[in-house]
C-alpha atoms as a printed R data frame, in Angstrom:
    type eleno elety resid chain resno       x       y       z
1   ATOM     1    CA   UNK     A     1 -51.983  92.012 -30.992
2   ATOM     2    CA   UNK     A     2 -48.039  91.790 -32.003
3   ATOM     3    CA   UNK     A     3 -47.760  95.331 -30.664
4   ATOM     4    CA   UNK     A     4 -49.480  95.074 -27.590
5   ATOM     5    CA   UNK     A     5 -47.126  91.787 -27.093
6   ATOM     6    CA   UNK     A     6 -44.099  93.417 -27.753
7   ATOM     7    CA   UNK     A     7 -45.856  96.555 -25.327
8   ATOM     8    CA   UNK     A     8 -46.080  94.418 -22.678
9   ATOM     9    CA   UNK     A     9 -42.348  92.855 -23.161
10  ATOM    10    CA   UNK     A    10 -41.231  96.477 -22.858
11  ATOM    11    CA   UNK     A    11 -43.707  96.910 -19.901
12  ATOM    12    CA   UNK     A    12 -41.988  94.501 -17.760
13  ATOM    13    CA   UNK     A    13 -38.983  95.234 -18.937
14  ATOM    14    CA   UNK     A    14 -38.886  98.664 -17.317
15  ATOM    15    CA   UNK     A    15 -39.076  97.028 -13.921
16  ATOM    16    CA   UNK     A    16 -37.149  93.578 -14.304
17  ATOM    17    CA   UNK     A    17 -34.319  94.373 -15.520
18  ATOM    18    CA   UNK     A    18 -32.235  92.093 -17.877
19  ATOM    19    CA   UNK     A    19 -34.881  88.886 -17.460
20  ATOM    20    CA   UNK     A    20 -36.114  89.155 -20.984
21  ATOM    21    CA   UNK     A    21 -35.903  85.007 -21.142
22  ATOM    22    CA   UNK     A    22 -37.534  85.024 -17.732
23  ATOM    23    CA   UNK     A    23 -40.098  87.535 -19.329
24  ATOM    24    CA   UNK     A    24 -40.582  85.323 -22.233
25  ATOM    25    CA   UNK     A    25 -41.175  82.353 -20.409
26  ATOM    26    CA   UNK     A    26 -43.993  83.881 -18.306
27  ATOM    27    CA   UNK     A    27 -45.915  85.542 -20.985
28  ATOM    28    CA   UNK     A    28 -45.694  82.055 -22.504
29  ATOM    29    CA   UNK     A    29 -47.443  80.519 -19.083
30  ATOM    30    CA   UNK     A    30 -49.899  83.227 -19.067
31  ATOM    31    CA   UNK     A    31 -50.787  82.733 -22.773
32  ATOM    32    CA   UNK     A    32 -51.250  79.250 -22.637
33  ATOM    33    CA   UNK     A    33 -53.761  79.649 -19.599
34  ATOM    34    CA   UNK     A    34 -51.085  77.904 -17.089
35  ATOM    35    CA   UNK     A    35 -49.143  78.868 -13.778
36  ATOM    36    CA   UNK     A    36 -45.736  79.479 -13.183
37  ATOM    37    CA   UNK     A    37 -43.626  77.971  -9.948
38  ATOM    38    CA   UNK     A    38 -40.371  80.400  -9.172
39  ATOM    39    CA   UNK     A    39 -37.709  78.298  -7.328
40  ATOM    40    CA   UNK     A    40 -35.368  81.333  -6.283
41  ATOM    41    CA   UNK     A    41 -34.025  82.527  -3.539
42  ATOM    42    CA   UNK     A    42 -35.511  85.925  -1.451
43  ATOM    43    CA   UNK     A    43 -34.636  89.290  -3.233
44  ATOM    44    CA   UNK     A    44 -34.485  88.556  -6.673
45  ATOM    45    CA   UNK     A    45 -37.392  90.172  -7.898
46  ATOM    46    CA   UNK     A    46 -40.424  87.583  -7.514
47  ATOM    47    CA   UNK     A    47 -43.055  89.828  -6.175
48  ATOM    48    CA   UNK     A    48 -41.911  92.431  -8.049
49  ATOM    49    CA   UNK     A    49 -42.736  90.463 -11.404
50  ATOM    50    CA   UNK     A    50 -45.925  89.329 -10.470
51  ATOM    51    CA   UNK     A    51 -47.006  92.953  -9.613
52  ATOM    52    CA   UNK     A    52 -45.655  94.757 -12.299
53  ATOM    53    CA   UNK     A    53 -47.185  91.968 -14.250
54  ATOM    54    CA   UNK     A    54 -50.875  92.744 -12.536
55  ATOM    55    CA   UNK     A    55 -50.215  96.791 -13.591
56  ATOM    56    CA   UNK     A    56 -49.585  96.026 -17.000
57  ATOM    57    CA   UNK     A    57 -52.713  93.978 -18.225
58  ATOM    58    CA   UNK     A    58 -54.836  96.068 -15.619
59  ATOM    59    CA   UNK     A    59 -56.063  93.374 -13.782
60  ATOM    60    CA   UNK     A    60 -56.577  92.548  -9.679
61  ATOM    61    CA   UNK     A    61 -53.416  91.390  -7.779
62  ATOM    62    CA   UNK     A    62 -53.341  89.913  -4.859
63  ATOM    63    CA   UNK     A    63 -50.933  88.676  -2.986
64  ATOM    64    CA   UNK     A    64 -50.806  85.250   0.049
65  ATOM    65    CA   UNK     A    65 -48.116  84.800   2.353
66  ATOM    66    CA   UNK     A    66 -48.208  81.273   3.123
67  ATOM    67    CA   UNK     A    67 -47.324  80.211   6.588
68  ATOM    68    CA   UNK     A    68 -47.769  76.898   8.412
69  ATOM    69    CA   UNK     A    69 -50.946  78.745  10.195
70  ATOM    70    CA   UNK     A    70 -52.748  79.615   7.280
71  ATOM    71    CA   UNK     A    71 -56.089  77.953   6.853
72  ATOM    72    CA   UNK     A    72 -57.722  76.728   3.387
73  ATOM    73    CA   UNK     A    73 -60.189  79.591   3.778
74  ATOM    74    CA   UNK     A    74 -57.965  82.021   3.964
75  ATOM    75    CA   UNK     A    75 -57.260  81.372   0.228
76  ATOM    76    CA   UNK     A    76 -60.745  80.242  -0.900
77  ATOM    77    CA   UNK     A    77 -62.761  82.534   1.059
78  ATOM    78    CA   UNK     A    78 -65.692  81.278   3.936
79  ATOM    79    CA   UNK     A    79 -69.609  81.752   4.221
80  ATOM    80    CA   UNK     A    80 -70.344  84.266   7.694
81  ATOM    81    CA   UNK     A    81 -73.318  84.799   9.292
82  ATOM    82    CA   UNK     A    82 -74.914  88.267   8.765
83  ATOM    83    CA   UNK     A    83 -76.922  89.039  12.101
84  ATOM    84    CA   UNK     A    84 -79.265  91.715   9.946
85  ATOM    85    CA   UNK     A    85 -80.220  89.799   6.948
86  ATOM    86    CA   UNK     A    86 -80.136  86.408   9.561
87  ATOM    87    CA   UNK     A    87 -78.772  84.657   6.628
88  ATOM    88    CA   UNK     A    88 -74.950  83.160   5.411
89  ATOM    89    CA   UNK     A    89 -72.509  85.395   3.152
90  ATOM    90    CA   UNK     A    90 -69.844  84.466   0.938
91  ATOM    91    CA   UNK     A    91 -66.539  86.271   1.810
92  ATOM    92    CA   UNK     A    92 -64.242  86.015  -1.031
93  ATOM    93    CA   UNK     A    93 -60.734  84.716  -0.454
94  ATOM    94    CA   UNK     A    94 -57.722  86.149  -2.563
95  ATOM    95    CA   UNK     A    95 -58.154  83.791  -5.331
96  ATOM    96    CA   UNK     A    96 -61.012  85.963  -6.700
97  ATOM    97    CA   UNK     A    97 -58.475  88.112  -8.265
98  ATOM    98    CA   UNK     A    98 -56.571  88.080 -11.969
99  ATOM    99    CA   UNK     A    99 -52.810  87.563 -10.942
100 ATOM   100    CA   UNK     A   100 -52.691  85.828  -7.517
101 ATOM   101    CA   UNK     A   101 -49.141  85.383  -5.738
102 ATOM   102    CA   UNK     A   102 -48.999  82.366  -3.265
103 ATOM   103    CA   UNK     A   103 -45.716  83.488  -1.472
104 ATOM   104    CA   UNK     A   104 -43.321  80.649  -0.386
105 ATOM   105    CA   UNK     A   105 -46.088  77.947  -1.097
106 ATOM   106    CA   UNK     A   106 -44.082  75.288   0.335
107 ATOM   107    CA   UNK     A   107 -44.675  76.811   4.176
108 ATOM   108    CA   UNK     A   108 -47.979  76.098   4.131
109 ATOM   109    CA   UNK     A   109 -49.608  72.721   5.678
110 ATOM   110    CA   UNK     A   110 -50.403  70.053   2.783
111 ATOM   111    CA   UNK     A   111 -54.220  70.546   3.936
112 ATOM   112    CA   UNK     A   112 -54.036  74.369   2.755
113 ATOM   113    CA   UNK     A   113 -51.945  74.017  -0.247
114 ATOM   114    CA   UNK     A   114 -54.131  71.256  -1.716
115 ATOM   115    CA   UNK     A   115 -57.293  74.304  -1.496
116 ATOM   116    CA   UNK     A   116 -55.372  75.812  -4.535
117 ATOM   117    CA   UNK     A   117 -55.999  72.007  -7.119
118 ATOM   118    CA   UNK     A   118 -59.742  72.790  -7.906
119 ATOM   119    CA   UNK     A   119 -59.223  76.943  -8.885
120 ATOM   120    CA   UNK     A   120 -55.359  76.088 -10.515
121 ATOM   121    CA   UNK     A   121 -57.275  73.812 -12.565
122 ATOM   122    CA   UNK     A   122 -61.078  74.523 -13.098
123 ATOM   123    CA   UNK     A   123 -60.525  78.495 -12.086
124 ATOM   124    CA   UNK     A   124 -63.877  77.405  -9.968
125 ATOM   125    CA   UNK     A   125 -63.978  77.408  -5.953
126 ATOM   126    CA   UNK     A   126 -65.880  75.211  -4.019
127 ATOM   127    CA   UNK     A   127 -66.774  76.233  -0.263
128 ATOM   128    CA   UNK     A   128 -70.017  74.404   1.044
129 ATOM   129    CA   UNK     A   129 -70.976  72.703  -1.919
130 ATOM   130    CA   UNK     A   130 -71.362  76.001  -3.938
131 ATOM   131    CA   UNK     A   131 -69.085  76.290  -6.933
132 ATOM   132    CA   UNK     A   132 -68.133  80.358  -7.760
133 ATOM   133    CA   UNK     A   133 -65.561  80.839 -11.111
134 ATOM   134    CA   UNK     A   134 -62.718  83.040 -10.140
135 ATOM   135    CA   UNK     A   135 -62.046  85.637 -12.215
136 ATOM   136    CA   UNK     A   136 -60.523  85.323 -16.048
137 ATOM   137    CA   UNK     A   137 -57.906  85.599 -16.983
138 ATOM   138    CA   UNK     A   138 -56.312  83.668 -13.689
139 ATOM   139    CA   UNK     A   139 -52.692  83.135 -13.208
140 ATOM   140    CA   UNK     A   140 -50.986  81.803 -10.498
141 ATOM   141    CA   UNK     A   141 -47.120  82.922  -9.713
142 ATOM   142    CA   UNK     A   142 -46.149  81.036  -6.740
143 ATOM   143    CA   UNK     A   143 -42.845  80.942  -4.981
144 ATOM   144    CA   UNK     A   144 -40.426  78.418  -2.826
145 ATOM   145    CA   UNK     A   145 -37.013  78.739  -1.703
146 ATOM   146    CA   UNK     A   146 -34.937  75.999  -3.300
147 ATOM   147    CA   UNK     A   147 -31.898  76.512  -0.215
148 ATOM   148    CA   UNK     A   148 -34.133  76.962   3.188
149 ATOM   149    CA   UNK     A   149 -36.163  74.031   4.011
150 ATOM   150    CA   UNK     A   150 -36.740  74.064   7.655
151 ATOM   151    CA   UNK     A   151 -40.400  74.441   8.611
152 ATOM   152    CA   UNK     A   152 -41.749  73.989   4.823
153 ATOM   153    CA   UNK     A   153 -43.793  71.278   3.525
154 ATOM   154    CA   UNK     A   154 -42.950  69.978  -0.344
155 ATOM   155    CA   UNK     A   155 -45.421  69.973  -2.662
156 ATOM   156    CA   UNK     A   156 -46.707  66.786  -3.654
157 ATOM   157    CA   UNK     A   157 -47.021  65.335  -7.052
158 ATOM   158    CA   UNK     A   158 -50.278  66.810  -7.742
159 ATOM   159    CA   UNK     A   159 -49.835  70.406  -6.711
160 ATOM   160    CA   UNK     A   160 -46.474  70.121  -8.651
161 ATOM   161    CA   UNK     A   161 -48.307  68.983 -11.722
162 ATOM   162    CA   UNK     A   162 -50.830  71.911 -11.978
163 ATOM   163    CA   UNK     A   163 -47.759  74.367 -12.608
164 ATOM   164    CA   UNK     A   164 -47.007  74.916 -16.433
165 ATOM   165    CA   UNK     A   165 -43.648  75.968 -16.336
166 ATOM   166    CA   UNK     A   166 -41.281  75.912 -13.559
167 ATOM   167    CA   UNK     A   167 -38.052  78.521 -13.964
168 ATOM   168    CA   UNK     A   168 -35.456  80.498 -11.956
169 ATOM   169    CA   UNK     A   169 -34.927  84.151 -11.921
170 ATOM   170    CA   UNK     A   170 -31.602  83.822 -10.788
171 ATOM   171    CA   UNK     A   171 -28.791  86.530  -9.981
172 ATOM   172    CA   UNK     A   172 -28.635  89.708 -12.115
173 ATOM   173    CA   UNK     A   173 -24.821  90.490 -13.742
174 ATOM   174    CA   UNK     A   174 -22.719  93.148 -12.369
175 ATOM   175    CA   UNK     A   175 -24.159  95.796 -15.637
176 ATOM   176    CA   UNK     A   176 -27.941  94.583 -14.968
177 ATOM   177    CA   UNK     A   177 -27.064  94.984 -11.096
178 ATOM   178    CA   UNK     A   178 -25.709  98.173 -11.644
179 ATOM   179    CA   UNK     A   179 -28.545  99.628 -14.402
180 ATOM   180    CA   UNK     A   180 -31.007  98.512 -11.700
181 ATOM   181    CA   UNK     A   181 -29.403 100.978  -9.596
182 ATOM   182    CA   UNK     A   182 -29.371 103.727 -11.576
183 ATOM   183    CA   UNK     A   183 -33.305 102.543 -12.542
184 ATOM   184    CA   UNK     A   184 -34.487 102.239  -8.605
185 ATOM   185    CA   UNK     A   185 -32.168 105.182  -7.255
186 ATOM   186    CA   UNK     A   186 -35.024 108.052  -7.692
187 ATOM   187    CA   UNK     A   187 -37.404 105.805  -5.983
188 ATOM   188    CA   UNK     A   188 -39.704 102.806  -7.248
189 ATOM   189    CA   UNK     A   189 -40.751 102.593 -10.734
190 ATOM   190    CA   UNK     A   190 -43.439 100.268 -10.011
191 ATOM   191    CA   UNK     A   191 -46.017 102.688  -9.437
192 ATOM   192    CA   UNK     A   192 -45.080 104.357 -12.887
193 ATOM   193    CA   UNK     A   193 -46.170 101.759 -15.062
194 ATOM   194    CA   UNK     A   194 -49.224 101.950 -16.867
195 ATOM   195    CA   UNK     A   195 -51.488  99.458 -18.287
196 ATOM   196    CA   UNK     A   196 -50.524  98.366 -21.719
197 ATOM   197    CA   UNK     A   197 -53.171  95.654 -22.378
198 ATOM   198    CA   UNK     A   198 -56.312  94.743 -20.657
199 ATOM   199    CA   UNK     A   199 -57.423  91.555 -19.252
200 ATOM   200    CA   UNK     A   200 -59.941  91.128 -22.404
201 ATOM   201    CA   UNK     A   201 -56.719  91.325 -24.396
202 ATOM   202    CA   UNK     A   202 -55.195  88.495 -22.662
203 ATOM   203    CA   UNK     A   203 -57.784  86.395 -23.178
204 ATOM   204    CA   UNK     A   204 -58.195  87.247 -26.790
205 ATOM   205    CA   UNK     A   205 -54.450  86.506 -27.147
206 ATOM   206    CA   UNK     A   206 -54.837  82.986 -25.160
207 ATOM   207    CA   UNK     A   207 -57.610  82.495 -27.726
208 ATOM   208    CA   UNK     A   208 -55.383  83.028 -30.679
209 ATOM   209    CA   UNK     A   209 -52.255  80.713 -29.338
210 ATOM   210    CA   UNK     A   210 -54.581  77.562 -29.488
211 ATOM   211    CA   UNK     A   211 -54.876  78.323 -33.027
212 ATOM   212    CA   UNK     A   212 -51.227  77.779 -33.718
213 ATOM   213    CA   UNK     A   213 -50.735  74.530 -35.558
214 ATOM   214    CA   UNK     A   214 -49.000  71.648 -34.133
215 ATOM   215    CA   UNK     A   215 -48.554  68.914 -36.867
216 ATOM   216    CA   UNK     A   216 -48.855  65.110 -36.247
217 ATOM   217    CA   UNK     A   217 -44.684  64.801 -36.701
218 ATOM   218    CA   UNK     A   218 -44.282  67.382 -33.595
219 ATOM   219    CA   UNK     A   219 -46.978  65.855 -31.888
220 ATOM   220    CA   UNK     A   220 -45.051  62.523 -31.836
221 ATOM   221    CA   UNK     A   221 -42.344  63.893 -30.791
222 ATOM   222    CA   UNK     A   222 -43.377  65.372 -27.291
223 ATOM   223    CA   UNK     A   223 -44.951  62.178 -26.969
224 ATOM   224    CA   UNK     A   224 -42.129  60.259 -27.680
225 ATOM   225    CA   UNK     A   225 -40.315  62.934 -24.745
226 ATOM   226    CA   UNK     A   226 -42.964  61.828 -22.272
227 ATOM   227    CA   UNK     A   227 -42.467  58.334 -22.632
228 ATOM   228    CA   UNK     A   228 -39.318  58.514 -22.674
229 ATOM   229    CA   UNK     A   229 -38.965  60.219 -19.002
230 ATOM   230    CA   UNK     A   230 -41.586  57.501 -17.965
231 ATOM   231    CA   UNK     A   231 -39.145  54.767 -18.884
232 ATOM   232    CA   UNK     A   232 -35.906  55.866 -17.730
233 ATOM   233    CA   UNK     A   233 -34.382  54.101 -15.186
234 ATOM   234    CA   UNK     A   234 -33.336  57.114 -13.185
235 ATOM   235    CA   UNK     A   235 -36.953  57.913 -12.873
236 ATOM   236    CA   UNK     A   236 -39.343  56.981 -10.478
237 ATOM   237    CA   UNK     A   237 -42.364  59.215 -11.742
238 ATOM   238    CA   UNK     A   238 -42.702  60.301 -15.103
239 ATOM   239    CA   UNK     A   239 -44.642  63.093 -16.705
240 ATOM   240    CA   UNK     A   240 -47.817  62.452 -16.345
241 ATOM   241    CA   UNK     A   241 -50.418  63.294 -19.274
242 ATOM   242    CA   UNK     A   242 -51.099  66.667 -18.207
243 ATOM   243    CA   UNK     A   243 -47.653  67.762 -18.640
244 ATOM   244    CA   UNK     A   244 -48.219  66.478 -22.271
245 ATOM   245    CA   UNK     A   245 -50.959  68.915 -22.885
246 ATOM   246    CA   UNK     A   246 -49.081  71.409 -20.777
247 ATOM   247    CA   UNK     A   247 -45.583  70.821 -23.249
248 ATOM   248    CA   UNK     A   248 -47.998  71.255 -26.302
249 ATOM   249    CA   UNK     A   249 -49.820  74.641 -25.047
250 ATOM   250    CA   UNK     A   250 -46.887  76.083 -23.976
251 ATOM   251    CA   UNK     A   251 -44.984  75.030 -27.701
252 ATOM   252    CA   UNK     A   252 -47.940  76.822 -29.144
253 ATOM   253    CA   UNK     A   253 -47.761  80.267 -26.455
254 ATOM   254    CA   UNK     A   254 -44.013  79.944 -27.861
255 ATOM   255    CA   UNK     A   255 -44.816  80.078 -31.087
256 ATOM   256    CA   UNK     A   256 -47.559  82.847 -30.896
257 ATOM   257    CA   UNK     A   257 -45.147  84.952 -28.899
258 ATOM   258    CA   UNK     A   258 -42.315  84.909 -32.068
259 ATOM   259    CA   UNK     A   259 -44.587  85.736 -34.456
260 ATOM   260    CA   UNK     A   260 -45.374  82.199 -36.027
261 ATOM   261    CA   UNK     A   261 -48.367  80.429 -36.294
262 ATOM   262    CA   UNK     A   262 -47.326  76.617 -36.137
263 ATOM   263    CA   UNK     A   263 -44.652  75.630 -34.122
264 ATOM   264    CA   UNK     A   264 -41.777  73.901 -34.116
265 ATOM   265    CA   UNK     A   265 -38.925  70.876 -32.727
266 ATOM   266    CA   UNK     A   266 -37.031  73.717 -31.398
267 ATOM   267    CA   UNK     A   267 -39.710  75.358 -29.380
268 ATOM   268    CA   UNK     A   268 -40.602  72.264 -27.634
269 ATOM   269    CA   UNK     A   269 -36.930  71.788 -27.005
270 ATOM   270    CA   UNK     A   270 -36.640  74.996 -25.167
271 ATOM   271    CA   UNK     A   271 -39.241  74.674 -23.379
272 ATOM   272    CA   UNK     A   272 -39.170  70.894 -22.557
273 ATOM   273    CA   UNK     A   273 -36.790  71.443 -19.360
274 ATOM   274    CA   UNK     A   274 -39.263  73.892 -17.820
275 ATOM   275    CA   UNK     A   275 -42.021  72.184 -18.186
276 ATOM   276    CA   UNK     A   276 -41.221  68.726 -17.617
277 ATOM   277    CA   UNK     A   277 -38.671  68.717 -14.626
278 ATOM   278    CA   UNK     A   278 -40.614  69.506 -11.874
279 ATOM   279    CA   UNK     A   279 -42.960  66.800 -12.861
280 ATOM   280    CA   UNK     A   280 -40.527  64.518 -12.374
281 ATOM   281    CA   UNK     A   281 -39.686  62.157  -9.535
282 ATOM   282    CA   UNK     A   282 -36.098  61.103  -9.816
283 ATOM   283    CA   UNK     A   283 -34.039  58.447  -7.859
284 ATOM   284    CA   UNK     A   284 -32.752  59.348  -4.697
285 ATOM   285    CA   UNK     A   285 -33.323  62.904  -4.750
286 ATOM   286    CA   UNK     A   286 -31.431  63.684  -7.802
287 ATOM   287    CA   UNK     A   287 -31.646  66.576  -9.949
288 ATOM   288    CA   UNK     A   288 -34.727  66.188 -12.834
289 ATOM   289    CA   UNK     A   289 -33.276  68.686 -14.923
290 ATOM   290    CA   UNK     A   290 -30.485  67.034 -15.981
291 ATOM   291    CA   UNK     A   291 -32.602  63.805 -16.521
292 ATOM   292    CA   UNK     A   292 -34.808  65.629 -19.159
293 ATOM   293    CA   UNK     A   293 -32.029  67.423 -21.032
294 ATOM   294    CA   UNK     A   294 -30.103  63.882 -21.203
295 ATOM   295    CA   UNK     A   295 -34.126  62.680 -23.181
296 ATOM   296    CA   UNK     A   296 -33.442  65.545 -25.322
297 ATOM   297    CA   UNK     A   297 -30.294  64.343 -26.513
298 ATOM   298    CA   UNK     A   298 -31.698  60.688 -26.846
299 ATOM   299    CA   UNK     A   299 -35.093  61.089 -28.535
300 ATOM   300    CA   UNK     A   300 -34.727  61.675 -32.287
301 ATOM   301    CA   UNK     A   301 -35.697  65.327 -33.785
302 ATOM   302    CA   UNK     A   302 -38.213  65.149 -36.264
């Protein structure tokens, strides 16, 4: 399972070039059975990612472009009527899939993001009172422009809470800028990748991460995080206890993915601003990263 890890780092590698944190950081939402948000800005490799992620564990991708005319059933799927058999059919929306990307979430209505709560959480989709699992492994990427907000919608507390991690791609250097050029100039590599893993894989490795021990010390100490961000002063909503299971799975991906099976302070430090910021609610439309990196430095290490 190591190798096919480290496969799969190499995997993505070939296509994103010079994101191996970024890399990290998603295996570490997919192993830990979350969803990733990516705030970035157009071009920087997004849906890239998300496919090339799809290719390498051999599972279904699909892909939504959210717009402010997209209905709920358009992403859960809708019964029709079948003249012939004079009875109702289930078409399947593009949630029944392994690796979904929900492009630019925040352009859709409130009425059709909130149709992605029930499968982000209980992978299970509801249309007429008839519950149907999606899929498994299922992992939502799902994108919003942090700089363009005219004709978007921001996604409320709840929606915001059913993302593990939240991260940035970000610009590439000039030398990743320019290997990506020599990488892309014969045409797209995308279509060269081959599956490393397969989806059984993944879920045998999601298995395996919540073995990884936690002990009661570390334990206390997210709490003690979580609290803390509820208290501040600066804060108007803190992390809510979701994002405390969320901190702890994604401590123990973290672990699993450097080859130890308990983890440790550190790892819930590095992870702590990805996975708590975006659950937070901060006064007067200040920054929430900076908030939890200042509860870092206050809460004591154990």
């Amino acid at each position: 399972m190591r190798e096919r890890i480290e496969q799969l780092k190499e995997n993505l590698a070939r296509t994103i070039v010079g994101k191996a944190d970024t890399i990290r950081l998603v295996l570490v939402a997919l192993l830990c059975g979350g969803h990733v948000l990516l705030e970035d800005v157009p071009g920087v490799g997004k849906t890239l990612l998300a496919k090339s992620l799809a290719r390498s564990i051999d599972g279904r991708f699909q892909r939504i472009q959210c717009t402010p005319d997209l209905l709920p059933a358009d992403i859960t799927g809708t019964n029709i009527w079948n003249p012939s058999s004079r009875e109702f059919e289930f078409l399947a929306g593009p949630v029944f899939t392994n690796i979904l990307l929900t492009d630019e979430i925040n352009r859709a209505t409130p009425r059709t993001q909130s149709a992605l709560l029930e499968v982000m959480e209980e992978r299970q989709v509801t249309v007429d009172g008839v519950s149907r699992n999606v899929p498994q492994p299922f992992f939502v990427i799902a994108t919003q422009n942090p700089i363009e907000y005219h004709g978007t919608f921001p996604l409320p507390e709840a929606q915001m809470d059913r993302f593990t991690l939240s991260l940035s791609l970000g610009y590439p250097t000039p030398e990743e800028e320019l290997q990506m050029l020599q990488l892309h100039q014969g045409g797209m590599v995308l279509s060269d990748l081959k599956p490393c893993i397969s989806t059984e894989d993944v879920l045998e490795l999601q298995r395996l991460c919540q073995q990884v021990q936690v002990e009661r010390e570390l334990q206390q100490y997210i709490l003690n995080l979580v609290r803390a961000s509820r208290e501040a002063e600066d804060v108007v909503l803190g992390v809510s206890p979701r994002g405390t299971l969320a901190l702890q799975r994604a401590a123990q991906a973290f672990a699993f993915l450097e080859g130890r099976n308990y983890a440790i302070p550190d790892d819930v430090k590095m992870l702590a601003p990805h996975v708590l910021s975006h659950r937070l609610m901060a006064v007067g439309g200040r920054q929430a990263k900076p908030i939890v990196e200042q509860l870092l430095r206050s809460v004591a290490i154990p």
